[in-house]
C-alpha positions as CSV (number, residue, x, y, z in Angstrom):
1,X,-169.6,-102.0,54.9
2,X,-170.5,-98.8,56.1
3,X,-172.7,-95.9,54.1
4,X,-172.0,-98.4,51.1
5,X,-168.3,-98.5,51.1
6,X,-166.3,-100.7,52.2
7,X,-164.6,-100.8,55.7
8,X,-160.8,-100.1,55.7
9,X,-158.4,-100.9,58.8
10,X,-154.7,-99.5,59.1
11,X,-152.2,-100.1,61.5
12,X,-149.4,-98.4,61.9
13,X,-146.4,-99.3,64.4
14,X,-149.8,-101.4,66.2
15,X,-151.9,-98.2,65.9
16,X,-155.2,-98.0,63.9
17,X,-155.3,-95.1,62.1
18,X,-158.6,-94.0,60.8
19,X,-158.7,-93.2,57.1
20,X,-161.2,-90.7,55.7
21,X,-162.5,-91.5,52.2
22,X,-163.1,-87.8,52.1
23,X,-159.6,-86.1,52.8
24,X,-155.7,-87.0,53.6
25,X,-155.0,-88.5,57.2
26,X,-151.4,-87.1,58.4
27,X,-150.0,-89.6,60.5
28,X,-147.3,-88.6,63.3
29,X,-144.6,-90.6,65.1
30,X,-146.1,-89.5,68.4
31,X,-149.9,-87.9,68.0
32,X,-149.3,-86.1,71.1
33,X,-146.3,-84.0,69.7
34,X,-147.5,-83.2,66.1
35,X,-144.0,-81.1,65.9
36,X,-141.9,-84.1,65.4
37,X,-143.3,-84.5,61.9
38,X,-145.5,-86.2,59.5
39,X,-144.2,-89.8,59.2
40,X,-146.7,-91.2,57.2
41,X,-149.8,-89.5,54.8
42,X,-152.9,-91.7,54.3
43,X,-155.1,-90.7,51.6
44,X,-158.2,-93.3,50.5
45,X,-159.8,-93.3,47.1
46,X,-162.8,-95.5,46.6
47,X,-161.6,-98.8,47.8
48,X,-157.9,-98.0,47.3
49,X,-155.7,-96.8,50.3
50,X,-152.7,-95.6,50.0
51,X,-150.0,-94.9,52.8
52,X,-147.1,-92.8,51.8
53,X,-143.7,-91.8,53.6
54,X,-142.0,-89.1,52.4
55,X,-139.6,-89.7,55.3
56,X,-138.6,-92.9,54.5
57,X,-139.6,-93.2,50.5
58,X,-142.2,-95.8,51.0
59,X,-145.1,-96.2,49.1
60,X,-147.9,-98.8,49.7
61,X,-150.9,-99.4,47.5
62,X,-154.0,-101.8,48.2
63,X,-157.2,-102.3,47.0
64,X,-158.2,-104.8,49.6
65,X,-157.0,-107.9,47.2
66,X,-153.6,-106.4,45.9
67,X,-150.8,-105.2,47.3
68,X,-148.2,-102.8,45.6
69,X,-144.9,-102.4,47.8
70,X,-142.3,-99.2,46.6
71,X,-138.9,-98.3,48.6
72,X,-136.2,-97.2,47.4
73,X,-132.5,-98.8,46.5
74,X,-131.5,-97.8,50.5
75,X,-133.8,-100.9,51.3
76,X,-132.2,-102.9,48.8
77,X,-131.2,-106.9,50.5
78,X,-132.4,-105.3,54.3
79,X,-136.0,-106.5,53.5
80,X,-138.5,-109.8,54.2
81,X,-141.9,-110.8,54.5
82,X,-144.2,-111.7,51.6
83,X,-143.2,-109.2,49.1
84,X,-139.7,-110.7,49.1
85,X,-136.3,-109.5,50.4
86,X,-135.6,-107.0,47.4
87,X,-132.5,-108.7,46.8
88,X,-132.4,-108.6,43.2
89,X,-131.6,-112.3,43.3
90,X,-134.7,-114.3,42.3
91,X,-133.6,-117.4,43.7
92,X,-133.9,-116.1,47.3
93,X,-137.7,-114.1,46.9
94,X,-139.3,-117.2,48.4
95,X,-137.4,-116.9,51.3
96,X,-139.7,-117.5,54.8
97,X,-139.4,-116.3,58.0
98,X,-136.7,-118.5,59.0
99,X,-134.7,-118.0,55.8
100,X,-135.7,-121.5,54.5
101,X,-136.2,-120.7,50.4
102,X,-139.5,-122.2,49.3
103,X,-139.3,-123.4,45.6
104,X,-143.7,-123.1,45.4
105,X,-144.8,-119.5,46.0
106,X,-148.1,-121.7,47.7
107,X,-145.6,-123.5,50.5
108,X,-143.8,-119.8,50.6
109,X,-147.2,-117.7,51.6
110,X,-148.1,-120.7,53.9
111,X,-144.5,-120.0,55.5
112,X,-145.7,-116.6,56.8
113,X,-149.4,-117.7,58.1
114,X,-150.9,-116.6,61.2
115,X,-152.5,-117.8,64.5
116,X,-156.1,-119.0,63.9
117,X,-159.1,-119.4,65.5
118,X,-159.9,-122.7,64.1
119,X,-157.3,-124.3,65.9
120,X,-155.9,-124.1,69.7
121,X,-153.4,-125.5,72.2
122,X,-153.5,-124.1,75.8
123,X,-151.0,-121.5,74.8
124,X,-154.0,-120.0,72.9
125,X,-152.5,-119.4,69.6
126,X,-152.8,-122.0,66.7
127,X,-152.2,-122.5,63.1
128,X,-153.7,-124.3,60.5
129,X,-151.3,-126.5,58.4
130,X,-152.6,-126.8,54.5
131,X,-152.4,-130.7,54.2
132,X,-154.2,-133.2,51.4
133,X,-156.9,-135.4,53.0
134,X,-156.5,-139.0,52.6
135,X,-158.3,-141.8,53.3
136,X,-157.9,-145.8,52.8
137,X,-160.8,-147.8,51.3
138,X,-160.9,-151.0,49.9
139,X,-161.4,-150.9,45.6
140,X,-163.1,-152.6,43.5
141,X,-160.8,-155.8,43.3
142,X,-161.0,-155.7,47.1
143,X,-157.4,-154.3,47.6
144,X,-156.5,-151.8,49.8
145,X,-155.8,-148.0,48.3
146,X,-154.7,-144.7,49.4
147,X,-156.6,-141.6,47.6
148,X,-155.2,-138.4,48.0
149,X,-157.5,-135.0,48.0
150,X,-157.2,-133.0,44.9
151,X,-157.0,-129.8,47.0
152,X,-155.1,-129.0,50.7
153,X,-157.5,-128.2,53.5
154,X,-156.7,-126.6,56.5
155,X,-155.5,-129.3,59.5
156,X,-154.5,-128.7,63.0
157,X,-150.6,-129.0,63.4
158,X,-150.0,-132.1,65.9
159,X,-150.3,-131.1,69.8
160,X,-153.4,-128.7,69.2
161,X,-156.9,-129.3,68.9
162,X,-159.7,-127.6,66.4
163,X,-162.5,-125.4,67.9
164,X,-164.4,-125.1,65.0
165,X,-165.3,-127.7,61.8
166,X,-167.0,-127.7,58.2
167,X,-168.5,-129.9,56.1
168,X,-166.6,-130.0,52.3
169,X,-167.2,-131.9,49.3
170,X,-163.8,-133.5,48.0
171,X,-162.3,-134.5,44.9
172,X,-159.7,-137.8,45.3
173,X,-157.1,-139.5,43.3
């Protein structure tokens, strides 16, 4: 936070643009030749941003939490990523990023995680994997049992190592 508001990051083709809460940022395809055109127009009120294209009839809308994608019917089926392919078929709007359709929309945002720093191979990139804990004990009739955690925590695919660990209480069944 900064002067009581929050901090706001854009990037644009890798870029970061700066956004003033104050006024409208124009944003160019090259900065150097400002005669090419205005690609995009940032404008930021209170802790929603909003980049606009004119250009290419894009609107997107955040508050930090939410995300509100617009295009227009030229995009329509050419599209992927999280806010789905624009299809119009709803079958296909879990579809990850190797066009494997995911019935849960959990295992489909999963799909489309990042490298982490909790976890690392030599490479230097890792991601967590969202598994169940589970443990064997021994019950009270002295038989063997599996529990399951109630919730996924975040694992370390095999072949990679964590960096970095936490202490959680867990519910089991």
């Amino acid at each position: 936070e900064q002067d009581g508001q929050k901090q706001v990051h854009v990037f644009i083709d890798g870029r970061h643009v700066e956004v003033n809460p104050l006024k409208a940022r124009q944003v160019f395809k090259d900065e150097d030749d400002t005669d090419r055109g205005v690609v995009f127009i940032l404008t930021r009120v209170g802790s929603k941003v909003v980049v606009d294209s004119k250009q290419h009839g894009l609107v997107v809308e955040s508050d930090g939490r939410y995300v509100h994608v617009q295009v227009p019917n030229d995009y329509r089926g050419k599209l992927s990523g999280l806010c789905g392919n624009f299809d119009g078929e709803e079958f296909f709007e879990y579809e990850g990023p190797s066009q494997e359709v995911y019935r849960s929309p959990f295992d489909f945002g999963l799909s489309y995680r990042i490298a982490s720093k909790g976890c690392q191979e030599d490479d230097n990139k890792g991601l967590s994997v969202m598994r169940n804990a589970r443990i064997t004990r021994l019950n009270d009739f002295n038989k063997k049992e599996t529990c399951f955690s109630k919730t996924p925590i975040p694992r370390c695919p095999e072949g990679y190592g964590k960096t970095e660990s936490e202490v959680r209480e867990l519910e089991f069944h």
